[in-house]
C-alpha positions in Angstrom: 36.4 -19.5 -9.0 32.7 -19.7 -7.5 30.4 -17.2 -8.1 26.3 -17.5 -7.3 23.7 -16.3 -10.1 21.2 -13.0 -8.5 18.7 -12.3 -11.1 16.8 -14.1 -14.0 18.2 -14.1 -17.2 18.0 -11.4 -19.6 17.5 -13.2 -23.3 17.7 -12.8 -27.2 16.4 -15.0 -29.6 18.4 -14.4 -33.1 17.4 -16.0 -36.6 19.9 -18.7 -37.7 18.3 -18.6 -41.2 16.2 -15.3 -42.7 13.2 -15.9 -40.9 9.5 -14.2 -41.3 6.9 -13.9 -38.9 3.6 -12.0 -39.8 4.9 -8.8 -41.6 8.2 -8.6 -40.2 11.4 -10.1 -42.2 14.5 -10.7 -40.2 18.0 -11.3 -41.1 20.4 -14.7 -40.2 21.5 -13.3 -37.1 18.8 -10.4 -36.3 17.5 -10.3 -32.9 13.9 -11.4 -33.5 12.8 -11.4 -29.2 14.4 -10.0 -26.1 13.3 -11.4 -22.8 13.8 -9.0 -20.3 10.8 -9.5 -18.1 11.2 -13.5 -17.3 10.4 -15.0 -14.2 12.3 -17.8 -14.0 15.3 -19.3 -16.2 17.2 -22.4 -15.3 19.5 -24.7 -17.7 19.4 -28.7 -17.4 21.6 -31.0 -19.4 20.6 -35.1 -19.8 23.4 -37.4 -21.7 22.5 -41.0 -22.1 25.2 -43.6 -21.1 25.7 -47.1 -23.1 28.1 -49.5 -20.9 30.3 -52.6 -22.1 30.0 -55.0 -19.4 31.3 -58.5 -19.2 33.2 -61.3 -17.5 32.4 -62.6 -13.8 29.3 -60.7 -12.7 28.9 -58.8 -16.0 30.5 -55.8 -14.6 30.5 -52.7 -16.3 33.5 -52.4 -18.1 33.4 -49.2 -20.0 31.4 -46.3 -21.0 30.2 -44.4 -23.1 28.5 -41.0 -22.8 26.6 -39.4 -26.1 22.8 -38.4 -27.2 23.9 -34.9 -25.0 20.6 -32.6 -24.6 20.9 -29.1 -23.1 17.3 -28.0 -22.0 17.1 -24.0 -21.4 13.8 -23.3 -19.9 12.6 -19.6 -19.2 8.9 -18.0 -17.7 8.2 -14.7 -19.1 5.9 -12.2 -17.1 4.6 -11.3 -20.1 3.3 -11.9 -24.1 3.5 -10.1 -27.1 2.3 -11.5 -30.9 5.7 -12.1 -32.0 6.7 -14.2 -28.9 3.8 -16.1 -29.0 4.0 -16.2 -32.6 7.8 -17.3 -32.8 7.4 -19.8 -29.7 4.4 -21.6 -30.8 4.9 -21.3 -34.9 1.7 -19.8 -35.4 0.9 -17.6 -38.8 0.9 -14.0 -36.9 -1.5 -12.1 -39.2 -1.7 -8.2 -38.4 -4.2 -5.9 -39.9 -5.0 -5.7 -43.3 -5.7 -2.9 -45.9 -8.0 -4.3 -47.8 -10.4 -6.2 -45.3 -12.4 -3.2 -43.2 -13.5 -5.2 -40.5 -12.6 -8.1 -38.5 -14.8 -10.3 -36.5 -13.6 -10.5 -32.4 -15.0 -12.7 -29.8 -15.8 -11.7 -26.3 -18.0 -12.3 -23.7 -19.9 -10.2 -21.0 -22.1 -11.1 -18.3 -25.3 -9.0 -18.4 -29.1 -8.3 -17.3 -31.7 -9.7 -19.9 -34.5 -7.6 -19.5 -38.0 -9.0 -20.3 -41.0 -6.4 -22.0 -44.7 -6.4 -20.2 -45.9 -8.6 -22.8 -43.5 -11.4 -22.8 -42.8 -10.7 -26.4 -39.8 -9.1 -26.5 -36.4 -9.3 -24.3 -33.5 -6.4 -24.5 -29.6 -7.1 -23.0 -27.9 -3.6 -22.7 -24.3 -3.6 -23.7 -23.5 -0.5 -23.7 -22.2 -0.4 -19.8 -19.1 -2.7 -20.8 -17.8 -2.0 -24.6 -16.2 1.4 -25.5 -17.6 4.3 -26.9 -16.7 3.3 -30.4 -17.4 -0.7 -30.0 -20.2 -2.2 -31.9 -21.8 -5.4 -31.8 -21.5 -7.8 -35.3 -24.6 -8.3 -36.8 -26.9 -11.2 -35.7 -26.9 -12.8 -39.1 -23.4 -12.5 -39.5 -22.3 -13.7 -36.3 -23.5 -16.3 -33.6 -24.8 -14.7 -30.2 -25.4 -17.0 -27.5 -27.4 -16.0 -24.1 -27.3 -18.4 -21.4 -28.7 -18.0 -17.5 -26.4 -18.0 -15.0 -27.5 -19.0 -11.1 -26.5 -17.0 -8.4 -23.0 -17.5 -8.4 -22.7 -16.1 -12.1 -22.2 -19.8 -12.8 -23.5 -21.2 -16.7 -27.0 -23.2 -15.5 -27.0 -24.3 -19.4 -30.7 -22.6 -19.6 -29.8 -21.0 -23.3 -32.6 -18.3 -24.1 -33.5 -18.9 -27.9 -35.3 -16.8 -30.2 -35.2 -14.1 -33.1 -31.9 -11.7 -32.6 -31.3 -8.4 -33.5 -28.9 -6.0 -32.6 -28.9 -2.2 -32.2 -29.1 0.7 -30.7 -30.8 1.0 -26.7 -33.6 3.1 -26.0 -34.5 3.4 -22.2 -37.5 4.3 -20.0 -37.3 7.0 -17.4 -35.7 4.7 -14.7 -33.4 3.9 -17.4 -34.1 0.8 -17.9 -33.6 -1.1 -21.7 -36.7 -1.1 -23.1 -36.4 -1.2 -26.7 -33.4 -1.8 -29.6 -33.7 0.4 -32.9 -31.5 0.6 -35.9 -28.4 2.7 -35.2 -28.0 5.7 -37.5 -24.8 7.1 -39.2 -22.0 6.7 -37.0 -23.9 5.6 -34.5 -23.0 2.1 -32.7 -24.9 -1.3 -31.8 -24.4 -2.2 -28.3 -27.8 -3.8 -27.4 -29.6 -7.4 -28.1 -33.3 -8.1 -28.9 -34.6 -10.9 -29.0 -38.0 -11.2 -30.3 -40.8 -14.3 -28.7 -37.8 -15.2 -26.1 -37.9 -18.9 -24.5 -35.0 -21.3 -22.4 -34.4 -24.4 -22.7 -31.6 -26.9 -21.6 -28.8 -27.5 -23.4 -29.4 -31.0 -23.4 -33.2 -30.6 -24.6 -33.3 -29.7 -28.2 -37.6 -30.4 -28.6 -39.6 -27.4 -29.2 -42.3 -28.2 -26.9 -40.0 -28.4 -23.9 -39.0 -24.6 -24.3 -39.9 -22.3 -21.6 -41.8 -19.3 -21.8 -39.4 -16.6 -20.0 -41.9 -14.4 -17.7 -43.2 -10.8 -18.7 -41.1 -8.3 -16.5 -39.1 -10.1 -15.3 -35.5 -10.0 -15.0 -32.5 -12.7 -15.5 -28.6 -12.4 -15.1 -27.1 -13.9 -18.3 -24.0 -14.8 -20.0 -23.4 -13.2 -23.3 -21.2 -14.9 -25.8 -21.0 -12.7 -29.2 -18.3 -10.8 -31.7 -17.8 -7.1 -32.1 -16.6 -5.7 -35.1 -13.1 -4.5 -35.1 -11.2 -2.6 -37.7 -8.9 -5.0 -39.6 -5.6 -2.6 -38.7 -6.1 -2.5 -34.7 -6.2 -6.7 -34.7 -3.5 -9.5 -34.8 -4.8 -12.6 -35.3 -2.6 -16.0 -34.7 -3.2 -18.9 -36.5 -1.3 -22.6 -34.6 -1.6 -25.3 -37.3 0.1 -28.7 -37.0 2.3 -28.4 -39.7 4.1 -24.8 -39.1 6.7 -25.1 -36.8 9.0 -22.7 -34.1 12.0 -22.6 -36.5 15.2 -22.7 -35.3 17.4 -19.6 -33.4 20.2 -18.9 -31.8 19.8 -17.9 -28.0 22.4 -15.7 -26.1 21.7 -15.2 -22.2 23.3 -12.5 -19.4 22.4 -12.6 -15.8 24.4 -11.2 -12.7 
């Protein structure tokens, strides 16, 4: 009988031992992922042959076939924490009841916007994070402002100085032009930084730091950390020592 294979495969992964992953606890035998979204899926198999040779010519006389490896390969379209969790034997770590807040990274490009006296430069947030976002504070997290060219490239030109964060306040062209403390519920989702300079990544003396202009404007790079509540967040943690584990995989495809 021939018959050709159509479609990708459709797979499950089930626990050959009780298994856990982050909260979850499954069962020898319980399906722990179903692939039903892959890409590709193909099945290889290598053996390695030892031969006995001898006489005229050492000839190959007999062999033997062993060391039998079947390699099933499949591309998903797409990730969830368990998968990536169970794949890569990472510690999957969601939410948590008695930690309020979590810390999580992001990056935005932006427009630094520099006072009339040079003293003071404001980055508005506020245009790219939710309703409900808010930046970590400055002395609780690292945030990093670098100038970017004209191609929204890094030029390495970090712009150093004292941080705050808070809340925007805007002139009548609605332009940043100051950061206060955010009231009760309120959010911060704009940066200060007070007596604002640049210098190179690579240049670390004081008295090579550049003055940014009064007025003037500069795209930037914004790397920083929001606060998050601890529940809406799953964390993964890959060490070197946690592994996969081990599971049995069952495959239909038509």
């Amino acid at each position: 009988m021939k018959f050709g294979v159509r479609e990708c495969a459709n797979i499950v992964f089930r626990a050959k031992t009780p298994t856990n992953i982050g909260k979850y606890k499954f069962k020898a035998g319980q399906p722990v992922l179903y692939i039903d979204t892959a890409t590709t899926s193909s099945v290889e198999q290598a053996t390695t042959t030892v031969y006995a040779q001898g006489g005229r010519g050492n000839v190959r006389l007999i062999s033997w076939e062993g060391e039998k490896t079947l390699t099933f390969t499949v591309e998903d379209a797409l990730l969830s924490p368990i998968s990536l969790a169970m794949l890569s034997g990472a510690d999957l770590f969601q939410g948590s009841n008695k930690v309020e807040t979590v810390h999580f990274h992001t990056t935005s490009t932006a427009t630094l916007v520099v006072d009339s006296t040079g003293e003071n430069a404001y980055i508005d947030l506020s245009g790219v994070l939710g309703k409900k976002e808010t930046l970590c504070p400055s002395n609780d997290s690292p945030i990093y402002v670098i100038i970017t060219d004209n191609s929204g490239d890094l030029t390495g030109e970090m712009i150093e100085g004292t941080v705050t964060v808070g809340k925007p306040t805007y002139t009548n062209n609605n332009v940043i032009s100051g950061v206060t403390a955010p009231g009760e519920g309120e959010v911060s989702q704009a940066i200060k930084i007070a007596n604002p300079s640049s210098q190179g990544i690579a240049d670390f003396a004081a008295s090579e730091r550049t003055t940014l202009s009064a007025k003037a404007q500069y795209a930037v790079f914004v790397d920083y950390y929001l606060d998050k509540k601890a529940t809406a967040v799953d964390e993964l943690q890959i060490a070197a020592d946690n592994f996969a584990g081990n599971y049995y995989v069952e495959a239909d495809t038509l």
